[in-house]
NUKE-173046 format. One record per atom (N, C-alpha, C): x, z, y; residue in one letter. Coordinates in steps of 0.2 Angstrom, whole numbers, padded with zeros to 4 digits, always signed. Example, Ala and Ser with C-alpha at 12.3 -4.5 7.8 and 13.67 -1.06 7.14 Angstrom:
2
+0066+0039-0028A
+0062+0039-0022A
+0066+0039-0016A
+0064+0035-0011S
+0068+0036-0005S
+0064+0039+0000S
//
This chain:
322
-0062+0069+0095X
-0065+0064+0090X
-0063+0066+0082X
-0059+0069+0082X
-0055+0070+0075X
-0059+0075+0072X
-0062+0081+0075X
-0067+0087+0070X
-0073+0084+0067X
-0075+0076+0069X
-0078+0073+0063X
-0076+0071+0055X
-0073+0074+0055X
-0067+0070+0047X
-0071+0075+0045X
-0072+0080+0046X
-0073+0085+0041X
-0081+0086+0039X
-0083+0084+0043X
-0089+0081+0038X
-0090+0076+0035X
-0087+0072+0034X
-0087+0066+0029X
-0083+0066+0025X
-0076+0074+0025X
-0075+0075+0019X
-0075+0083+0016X
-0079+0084+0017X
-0079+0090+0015X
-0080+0091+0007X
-0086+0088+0006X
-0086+0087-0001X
-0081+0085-0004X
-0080+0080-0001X
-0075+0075-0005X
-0069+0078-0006X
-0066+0084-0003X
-0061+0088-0006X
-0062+0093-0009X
-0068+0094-0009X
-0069+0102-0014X
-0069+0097-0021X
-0074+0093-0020X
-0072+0089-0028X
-0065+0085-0030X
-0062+0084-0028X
-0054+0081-0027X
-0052+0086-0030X
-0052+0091-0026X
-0047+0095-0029X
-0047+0098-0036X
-0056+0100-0038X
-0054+0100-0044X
-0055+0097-0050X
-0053+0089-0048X
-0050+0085-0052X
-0043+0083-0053X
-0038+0088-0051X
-0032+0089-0049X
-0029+0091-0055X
-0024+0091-0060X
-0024+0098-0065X
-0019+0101-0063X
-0023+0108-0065X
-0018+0114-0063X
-0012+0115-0067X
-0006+0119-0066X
+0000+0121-0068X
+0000+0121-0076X
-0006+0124-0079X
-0005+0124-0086X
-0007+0117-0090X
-0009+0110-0087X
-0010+0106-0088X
-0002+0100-0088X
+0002+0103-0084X
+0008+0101-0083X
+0013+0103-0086X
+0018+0098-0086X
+0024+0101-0089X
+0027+0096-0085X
+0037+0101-0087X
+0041+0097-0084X
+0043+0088-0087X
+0038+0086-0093X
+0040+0081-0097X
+0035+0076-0094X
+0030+0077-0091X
+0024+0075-0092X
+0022+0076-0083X
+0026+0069-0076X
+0022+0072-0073X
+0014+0072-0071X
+0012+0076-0065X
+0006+0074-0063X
+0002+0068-0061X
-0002+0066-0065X
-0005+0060-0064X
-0006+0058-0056X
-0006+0051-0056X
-0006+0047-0048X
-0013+0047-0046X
-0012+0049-0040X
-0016+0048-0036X
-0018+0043-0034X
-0013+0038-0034X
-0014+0031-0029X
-0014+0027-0037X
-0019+0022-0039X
-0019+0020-0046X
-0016+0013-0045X
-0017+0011-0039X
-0010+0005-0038X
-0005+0005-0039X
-0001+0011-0042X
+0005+0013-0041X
+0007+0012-0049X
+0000+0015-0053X
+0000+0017-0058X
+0001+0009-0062X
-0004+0005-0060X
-0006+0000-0063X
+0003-0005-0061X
+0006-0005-0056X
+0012-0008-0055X
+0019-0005-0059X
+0018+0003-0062X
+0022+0005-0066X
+0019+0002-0072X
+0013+0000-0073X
+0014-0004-0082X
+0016-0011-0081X
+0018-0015-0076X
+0018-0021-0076X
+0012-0026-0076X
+0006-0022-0074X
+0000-0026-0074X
+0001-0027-0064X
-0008-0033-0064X
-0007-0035-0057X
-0012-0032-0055X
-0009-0031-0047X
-0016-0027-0044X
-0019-0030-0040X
-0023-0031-0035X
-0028-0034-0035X
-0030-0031-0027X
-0030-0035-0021X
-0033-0033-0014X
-0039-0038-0012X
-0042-0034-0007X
-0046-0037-0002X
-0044-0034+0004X
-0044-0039+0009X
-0042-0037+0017X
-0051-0035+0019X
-0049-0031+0025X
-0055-0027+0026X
-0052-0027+0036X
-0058-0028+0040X
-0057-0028+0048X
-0051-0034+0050X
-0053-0039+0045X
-0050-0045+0044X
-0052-0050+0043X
-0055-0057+0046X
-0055-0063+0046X
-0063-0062+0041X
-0067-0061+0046X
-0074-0061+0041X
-0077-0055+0037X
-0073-0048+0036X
-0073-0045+0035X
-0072-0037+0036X
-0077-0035+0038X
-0078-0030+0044X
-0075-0023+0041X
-0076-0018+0046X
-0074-0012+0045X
-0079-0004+0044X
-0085-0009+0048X
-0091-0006+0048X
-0093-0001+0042X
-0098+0005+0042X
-0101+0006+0033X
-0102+0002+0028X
-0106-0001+0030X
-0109-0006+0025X
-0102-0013+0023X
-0096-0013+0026X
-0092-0016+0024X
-0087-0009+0017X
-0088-0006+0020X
-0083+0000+0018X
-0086+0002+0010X
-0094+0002+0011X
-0098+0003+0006X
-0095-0002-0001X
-0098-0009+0004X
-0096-0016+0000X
-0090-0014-0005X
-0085-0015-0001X
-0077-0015-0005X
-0077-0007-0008X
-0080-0003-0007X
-0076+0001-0013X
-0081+0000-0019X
-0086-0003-0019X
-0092-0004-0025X
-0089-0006-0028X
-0086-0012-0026X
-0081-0018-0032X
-0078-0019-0035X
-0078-0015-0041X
-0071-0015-0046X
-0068-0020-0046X
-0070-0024-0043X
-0064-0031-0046X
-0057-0031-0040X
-0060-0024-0034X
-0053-0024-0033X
-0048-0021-0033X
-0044-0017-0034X
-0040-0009-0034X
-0037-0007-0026X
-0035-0010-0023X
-0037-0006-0016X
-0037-0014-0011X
-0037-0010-0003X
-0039-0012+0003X
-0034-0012+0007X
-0032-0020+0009X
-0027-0019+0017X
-0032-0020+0023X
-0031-0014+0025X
-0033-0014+0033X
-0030-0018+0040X
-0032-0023+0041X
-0025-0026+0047X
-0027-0022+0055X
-0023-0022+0057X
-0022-0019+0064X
-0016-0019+0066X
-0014-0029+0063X
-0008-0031+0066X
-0013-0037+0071X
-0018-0040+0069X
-0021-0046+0072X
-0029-0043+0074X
-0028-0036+0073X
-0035-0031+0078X
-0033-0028+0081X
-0038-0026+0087X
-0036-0022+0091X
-0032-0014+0086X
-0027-0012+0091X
-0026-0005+0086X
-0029+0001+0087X
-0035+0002+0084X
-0040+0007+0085X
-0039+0011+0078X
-0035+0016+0079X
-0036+0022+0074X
-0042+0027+0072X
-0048+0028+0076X
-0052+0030+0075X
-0057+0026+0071X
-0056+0021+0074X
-0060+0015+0070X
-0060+0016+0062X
-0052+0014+0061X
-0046+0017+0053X
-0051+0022+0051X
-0050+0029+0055X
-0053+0033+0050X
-0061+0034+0050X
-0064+0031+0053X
-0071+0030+0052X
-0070+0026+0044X
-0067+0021+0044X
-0068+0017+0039X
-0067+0021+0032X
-0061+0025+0034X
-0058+0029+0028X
-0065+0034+0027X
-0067+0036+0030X
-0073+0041+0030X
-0081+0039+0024X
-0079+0031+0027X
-0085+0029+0024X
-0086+0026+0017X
-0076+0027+0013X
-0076+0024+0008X
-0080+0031+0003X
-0078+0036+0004X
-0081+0043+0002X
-0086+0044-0003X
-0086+0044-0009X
-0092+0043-0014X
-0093+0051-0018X
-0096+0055-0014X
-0094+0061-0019X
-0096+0060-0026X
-0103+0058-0026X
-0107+0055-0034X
-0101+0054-0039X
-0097+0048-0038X
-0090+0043-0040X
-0086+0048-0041X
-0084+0050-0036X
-0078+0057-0036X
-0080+0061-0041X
-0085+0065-0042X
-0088+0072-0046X
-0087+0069-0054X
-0088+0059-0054X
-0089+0060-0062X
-0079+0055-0063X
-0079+0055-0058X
-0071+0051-0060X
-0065+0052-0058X
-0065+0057-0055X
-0059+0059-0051X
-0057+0057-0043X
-0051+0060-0040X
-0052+0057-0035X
-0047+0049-0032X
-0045+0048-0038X
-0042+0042-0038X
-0048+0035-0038X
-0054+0036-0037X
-0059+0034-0039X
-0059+0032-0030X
-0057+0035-0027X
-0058+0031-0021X
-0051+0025-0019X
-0054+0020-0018X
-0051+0013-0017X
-0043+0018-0011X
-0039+0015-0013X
-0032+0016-0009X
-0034+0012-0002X
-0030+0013+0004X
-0031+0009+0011X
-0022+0008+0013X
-0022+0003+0012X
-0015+0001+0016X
-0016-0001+0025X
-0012-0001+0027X
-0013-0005+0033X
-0008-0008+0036X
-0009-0014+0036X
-0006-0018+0040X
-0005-0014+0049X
+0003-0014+0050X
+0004-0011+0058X
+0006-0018+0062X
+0005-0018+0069X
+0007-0022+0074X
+0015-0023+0072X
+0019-0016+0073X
+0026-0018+0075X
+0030-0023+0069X
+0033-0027+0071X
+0039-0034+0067X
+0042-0027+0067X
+0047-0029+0060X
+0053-0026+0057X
+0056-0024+0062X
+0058-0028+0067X
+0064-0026+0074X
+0061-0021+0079X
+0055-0022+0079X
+0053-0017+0083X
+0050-0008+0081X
+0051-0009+0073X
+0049-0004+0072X
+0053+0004+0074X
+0060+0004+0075X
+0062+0008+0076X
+0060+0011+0083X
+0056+0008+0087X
+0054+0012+0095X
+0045+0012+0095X
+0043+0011+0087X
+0036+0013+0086X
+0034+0018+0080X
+0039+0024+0080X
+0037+0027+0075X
+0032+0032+0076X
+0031+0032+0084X
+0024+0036+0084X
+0018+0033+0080X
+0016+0027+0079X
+0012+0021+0078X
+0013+0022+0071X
+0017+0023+0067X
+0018+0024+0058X
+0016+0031+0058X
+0016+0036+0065X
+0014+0044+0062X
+0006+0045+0064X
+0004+0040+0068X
-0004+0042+0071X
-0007+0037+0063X
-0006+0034+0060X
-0008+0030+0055X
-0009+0032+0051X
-0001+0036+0047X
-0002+0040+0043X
-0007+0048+0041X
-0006+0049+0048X
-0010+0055+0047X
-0019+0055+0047X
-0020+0048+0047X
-0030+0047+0044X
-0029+0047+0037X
-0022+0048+0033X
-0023+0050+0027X
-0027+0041+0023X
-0020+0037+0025X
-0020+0031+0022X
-0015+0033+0016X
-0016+0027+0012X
-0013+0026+0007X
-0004+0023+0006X
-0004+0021+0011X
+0002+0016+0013X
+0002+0012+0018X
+0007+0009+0020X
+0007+0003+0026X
+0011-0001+0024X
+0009-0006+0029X
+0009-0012+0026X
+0015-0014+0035X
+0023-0018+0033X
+0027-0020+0040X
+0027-0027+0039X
+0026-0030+0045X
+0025-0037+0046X
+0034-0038+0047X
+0034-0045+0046X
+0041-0048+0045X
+0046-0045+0046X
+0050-0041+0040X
+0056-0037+0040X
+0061-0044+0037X
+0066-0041+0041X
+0071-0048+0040X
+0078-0044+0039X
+0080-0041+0038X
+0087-0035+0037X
+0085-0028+0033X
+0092-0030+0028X
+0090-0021+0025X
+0089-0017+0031X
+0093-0015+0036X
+0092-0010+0039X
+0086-0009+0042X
+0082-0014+0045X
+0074-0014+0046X
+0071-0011+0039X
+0073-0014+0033X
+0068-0011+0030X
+0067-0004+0031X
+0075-0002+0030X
+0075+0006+0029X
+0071+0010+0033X
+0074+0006+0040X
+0070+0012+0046X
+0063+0011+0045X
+0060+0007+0040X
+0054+0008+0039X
+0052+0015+0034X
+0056+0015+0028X
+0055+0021+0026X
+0055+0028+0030X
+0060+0026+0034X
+0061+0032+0035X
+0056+0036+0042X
+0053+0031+0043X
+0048+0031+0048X
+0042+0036+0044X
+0041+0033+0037X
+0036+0035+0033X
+0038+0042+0030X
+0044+0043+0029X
+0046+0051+0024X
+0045+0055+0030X
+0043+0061+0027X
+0045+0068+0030X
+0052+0069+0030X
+0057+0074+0033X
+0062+0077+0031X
+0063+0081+0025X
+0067+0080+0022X
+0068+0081+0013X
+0072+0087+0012X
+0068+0093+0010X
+0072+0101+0006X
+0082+0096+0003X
+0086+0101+0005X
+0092+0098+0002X
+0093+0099-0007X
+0086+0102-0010X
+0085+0101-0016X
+0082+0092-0018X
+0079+0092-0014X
+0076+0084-0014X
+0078+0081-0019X
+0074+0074-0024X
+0080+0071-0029X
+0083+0066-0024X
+0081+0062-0017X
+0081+0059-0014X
+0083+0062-0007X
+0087+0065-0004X
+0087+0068+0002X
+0086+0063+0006X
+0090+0057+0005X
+0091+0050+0008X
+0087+0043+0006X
+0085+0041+0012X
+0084+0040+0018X
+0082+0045+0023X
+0085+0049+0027X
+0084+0053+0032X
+0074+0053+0034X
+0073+0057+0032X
+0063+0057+0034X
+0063+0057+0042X
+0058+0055+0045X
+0059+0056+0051X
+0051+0058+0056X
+0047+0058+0048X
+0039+0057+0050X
+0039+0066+0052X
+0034+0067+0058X
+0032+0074+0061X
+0027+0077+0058X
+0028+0085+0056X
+0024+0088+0053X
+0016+0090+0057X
+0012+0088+0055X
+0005+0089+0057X
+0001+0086+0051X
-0001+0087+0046X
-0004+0084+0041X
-0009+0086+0038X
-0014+0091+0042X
-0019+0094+0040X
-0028+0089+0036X
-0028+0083+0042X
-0031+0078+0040X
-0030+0074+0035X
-0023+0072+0033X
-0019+0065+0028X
-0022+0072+0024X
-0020+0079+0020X
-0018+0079+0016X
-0026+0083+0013X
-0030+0082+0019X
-0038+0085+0014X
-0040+0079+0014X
-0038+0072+0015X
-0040+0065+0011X
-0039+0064+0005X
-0030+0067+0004X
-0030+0065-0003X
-0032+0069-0008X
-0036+0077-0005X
-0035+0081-0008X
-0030+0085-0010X
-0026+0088-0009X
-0021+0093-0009X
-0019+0097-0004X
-0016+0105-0004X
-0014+0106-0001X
-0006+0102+0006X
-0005+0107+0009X
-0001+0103+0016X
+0006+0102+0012X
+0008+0110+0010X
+0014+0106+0006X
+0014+0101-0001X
+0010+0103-0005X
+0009+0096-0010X
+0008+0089-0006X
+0005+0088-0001X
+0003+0083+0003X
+0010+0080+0004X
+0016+0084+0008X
+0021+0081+0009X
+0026+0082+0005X
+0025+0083-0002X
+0028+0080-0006X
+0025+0072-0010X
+0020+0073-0012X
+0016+0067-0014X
+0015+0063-0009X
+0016+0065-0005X
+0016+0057+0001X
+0023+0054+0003X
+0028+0054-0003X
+0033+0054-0003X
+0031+0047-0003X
+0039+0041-0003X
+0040+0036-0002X
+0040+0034-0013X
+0034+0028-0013X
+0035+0027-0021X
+0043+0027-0023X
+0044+0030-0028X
+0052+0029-0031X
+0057+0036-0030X
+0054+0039-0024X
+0058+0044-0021X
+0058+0050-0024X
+0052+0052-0024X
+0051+0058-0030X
+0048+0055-0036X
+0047+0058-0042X
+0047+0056-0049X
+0037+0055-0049X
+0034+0059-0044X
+0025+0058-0043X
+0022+0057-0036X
+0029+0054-0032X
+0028+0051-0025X
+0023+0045-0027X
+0017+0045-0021X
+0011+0040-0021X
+0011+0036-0015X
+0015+0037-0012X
+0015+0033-0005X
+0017+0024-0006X
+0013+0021-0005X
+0014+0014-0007X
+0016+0009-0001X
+0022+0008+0000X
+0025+0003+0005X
+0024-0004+0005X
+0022-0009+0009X
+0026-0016+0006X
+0029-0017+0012X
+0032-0021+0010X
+0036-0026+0017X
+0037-0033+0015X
+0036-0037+0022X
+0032-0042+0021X
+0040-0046+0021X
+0040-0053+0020X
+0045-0057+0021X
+0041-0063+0022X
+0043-0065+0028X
+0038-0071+0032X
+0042-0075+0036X
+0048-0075+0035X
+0051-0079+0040X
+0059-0082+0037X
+0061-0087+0041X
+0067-0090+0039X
+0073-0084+0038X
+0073-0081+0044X
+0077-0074+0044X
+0078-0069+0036X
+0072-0068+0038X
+0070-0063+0031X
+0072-0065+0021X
+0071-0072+0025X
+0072-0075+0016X
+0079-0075+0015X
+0081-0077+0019X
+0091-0076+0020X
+0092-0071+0018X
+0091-0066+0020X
+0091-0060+0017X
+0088-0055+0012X
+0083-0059+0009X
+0079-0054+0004X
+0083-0050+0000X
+0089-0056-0002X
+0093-0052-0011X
+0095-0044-0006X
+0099-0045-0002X
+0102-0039+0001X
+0097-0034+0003X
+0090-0035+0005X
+0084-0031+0006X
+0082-0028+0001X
+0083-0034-0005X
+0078-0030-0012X
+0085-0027-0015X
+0092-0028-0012X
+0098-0024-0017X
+0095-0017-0013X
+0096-0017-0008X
+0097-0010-0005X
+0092-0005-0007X
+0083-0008-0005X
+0080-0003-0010X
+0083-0002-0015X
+0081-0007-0021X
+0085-0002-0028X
+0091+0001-0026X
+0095+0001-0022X
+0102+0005-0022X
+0098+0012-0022X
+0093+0011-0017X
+0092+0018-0014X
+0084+0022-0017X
+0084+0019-0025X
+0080+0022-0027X
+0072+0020-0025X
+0073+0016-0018X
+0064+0014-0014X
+0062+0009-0018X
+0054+0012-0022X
+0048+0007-0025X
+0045+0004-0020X
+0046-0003-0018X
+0040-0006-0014X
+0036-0013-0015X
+0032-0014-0013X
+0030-0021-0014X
+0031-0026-0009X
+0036-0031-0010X
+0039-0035-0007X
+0033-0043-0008X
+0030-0044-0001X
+0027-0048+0002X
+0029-0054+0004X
+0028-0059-0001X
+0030-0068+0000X
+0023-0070+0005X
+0025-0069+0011X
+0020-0069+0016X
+0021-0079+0018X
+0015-0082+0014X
+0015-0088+0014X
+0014-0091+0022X
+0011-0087+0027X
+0007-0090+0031X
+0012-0089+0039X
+0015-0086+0039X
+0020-0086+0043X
+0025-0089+0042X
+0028-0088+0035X
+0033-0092+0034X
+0032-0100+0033X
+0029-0102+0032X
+0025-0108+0034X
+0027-0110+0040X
+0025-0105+0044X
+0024-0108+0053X
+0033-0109+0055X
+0035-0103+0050X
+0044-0103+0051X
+0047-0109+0049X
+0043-0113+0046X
+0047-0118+0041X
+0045-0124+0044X
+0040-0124+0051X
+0039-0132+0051X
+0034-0134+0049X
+0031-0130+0046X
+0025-0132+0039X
+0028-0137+0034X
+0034-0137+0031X
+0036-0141+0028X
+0034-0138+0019X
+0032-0138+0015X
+0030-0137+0011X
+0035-0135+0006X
+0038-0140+0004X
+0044-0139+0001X
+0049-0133+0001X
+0048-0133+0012X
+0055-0126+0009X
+0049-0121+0011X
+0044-0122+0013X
+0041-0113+0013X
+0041-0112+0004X
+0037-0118+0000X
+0038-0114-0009X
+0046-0112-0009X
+0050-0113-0008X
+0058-0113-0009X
+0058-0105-0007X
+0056-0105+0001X
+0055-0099+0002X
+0053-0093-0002X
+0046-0096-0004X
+0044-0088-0008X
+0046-0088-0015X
+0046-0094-0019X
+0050-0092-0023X
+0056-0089-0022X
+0060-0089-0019X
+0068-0085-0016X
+0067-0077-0017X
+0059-0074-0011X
+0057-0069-0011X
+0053-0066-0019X
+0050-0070-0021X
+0049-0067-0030X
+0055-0068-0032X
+0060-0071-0034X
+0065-0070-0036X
+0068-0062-0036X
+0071-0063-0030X
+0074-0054-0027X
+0072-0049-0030X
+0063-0051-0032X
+0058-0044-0031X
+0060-0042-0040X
+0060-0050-0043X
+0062-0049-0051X
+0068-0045-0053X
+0074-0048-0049X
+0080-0046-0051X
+0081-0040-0050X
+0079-0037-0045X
+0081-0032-0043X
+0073-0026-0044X
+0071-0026-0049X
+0067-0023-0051X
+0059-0022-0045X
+0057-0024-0042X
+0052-0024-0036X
+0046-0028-0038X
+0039-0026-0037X
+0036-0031-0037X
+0034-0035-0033X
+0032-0040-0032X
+0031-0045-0026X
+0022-0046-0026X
+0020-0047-0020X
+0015-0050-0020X
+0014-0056-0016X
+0010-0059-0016X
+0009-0066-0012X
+0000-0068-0012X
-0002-0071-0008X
-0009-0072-0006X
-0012-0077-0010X
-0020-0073-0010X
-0022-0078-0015X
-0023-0078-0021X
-0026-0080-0026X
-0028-0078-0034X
-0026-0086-0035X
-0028-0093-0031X
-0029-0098-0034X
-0025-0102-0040X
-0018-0101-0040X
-0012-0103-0042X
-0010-0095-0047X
-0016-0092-0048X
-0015-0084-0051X
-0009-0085-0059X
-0011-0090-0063X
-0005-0090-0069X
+0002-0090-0067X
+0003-0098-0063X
+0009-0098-0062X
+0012-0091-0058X
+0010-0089-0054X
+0013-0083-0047X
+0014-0079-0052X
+0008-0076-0058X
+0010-0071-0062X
+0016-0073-0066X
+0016-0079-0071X
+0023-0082-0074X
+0031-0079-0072X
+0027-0083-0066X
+0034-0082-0063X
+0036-0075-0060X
+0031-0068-0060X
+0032-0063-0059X
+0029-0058-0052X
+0024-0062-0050X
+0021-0059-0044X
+0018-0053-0049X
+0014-0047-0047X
+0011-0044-0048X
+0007-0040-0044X
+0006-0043-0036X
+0001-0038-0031X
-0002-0044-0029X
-0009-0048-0026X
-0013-0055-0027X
-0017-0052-0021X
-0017-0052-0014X
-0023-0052-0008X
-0028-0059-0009X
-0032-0057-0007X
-0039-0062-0005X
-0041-0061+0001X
-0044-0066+0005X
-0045-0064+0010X
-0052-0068+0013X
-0057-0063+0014X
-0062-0067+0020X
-0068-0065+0015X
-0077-0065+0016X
-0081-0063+0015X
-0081-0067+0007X
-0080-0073+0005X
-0083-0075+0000X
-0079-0071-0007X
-0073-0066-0006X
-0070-0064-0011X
-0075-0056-0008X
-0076-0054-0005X
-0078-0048-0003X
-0083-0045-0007X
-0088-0051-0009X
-0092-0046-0013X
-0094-0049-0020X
-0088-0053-0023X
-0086-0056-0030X
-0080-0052-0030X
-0075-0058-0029X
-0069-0053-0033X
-0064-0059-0034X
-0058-0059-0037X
-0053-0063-0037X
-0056-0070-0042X
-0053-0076-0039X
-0055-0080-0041X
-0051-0082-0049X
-0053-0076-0054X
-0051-0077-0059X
-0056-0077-0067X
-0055-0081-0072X
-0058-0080-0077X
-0057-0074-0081X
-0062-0070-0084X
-0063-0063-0090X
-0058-0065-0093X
-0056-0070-0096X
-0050-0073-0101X
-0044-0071-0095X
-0042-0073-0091X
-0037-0072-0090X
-0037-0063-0087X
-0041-0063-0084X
-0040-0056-0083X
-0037-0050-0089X
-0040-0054-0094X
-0039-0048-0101X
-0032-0051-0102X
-0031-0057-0103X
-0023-0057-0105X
-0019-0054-0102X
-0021-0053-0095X
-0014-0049-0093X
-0015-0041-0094X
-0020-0041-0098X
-0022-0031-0097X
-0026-0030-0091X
-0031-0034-0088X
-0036-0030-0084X
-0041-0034-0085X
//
């Protein structure tokens, strides 16, 4: 199945690549521009903006794929394949059919919408699924998305599930990488060579032009206990993530009692402020206050945001710089 990729990107890397710049376009002062513009847009302190894709209404098919990458109103896609079937071919069909050479040739290849995906394994059970983080990553996603991490140590071994093994010049040797080398296909999605590929697919934070976008979710009584030491330890360890005030589970954890699920996610914006992280949380409707108080990643979900866009006004948009 997999020597289809290369027709559907063939083009798309000979142009990628040469929207890439070369060596005399670089300096040590000045690195190479991101590939992942989510990354870029959460290094200014602006909000970024998703749509769920082969989720609640909203399919994974071309014409879905076509749909969400047309609409700028939103900067990238979580793919779930915690509440679908786990179909990785499926994945890279999808990826295949985000592909816009036209778009590419006049804009570069960051011009293609980023794909996160949501995995099956909970935090606890990540550590006996790391084949499931290496078949994922190698369709040449954007990042991944861990459902209910509830201890630093969960979080870590999720990093470490995602790095490759790090040269002992590395700026970051640590957290031990643990991901297997075969990256022929990840790394002619993003366009780059195999070794470039396994340095920019580094975890954000880790290397100084690392594009790899992590979040981890925080959805439960467990988790919230724990966030401050979750969001200390990233920072300790130099890891850029976005930390997910996962309303809809911690809900279910709380009773539905209203009171302590807000309790809850304020506690996880909280962590994500203090200790330098972004947070995201579901939904635009409540968009001023969430941003106020310091959210900066906003999901929507389901067909009616799918081929509009976040339920925000031009005014507010521009205020905060988009």
């Amino acid at each position: 199945m997999r020597p289809r990729f290369v027709i559907g990107g063939a083009v798309f890397v000979a142009l990628a690549l040469l929207s890439v710049p070369g060596p005399q376009a670089q300096t040590a002062a000045t690195p190479p521009p991101r590939s992942n513009p989510v990354i870029r847009l959460l290094d200014q302190g602006k909000p970024a903006f998703s749509i769920w894709a082969n989720y609640i209404g909203v399919g994974r098919d071309y014409h879905a794929a076509v749909t969400l990458q047309n609409n700028r109103n939103f900067d990238f896609i979580i793919y779930d394949l915690e509440h679908d079937p786990l179909d990785v071919e499926g994945l890279s069909q999808f990826l295949r059919a985000l592909l816009d050479p036209a778009a590419i040739a006049r804009e570069g290849v960051s011009v293609v919408k980023p794909v996160i995906v949501r995995i099956p394994p909970n935090g606890r059970e990540i550590h006996h699924n790391q084949w499931m983080v290496k078949q994922i990553l190698d369709t040449g996603v954007a990042g991944l998305m861990f459902p209910h991490i509830e201890t630093p140590e969960q979080a870590i071994n999720a990093i470490k599930a995602v790095r490759y093994p790090q040269p002992p010049n590395a700026p970051n040797v640590m957290p031990e990488g643990l991901r297997g080398a075969s990256n022929s296909i990840a790394a002619r999605y993003w366009g780059f060579g195999s070794r470039e590929y396994e340095r920019r697919s580094d975890v954000w934070g880790l290397q100084p032009d690392a594009d790899m976008l992590i979040l981890l979710i925080i959805e439960n009584k467990l988790g919230v206990e724990n966030v401050r030491e979750i969001a200390r330890t990233l920072r300790d360890a130099h890891i850029k993530c976005i930390l997910w005030a996962g309303g809809g589970d911690m809900a279910l954890s709380y009773g539905y009692d209203e009171k302590l699920t807000e309790a809850g996610l304020r506690k996880v914006i909280d962590a994500g402020k203090e200790f330098g992280l972004p947070v995201g949380i579901n939904g635009t409707r409540d968009f001023q206050t969430r941003y106020d108080q310091g959210v900066r990643a906003f999901f929507d979900i389901g067909p009616a945001f799918a081929g509009g866009g976040p339920s925000l006004t031009p005014e507010q948009r521009k205020a905060v710089g988009r």
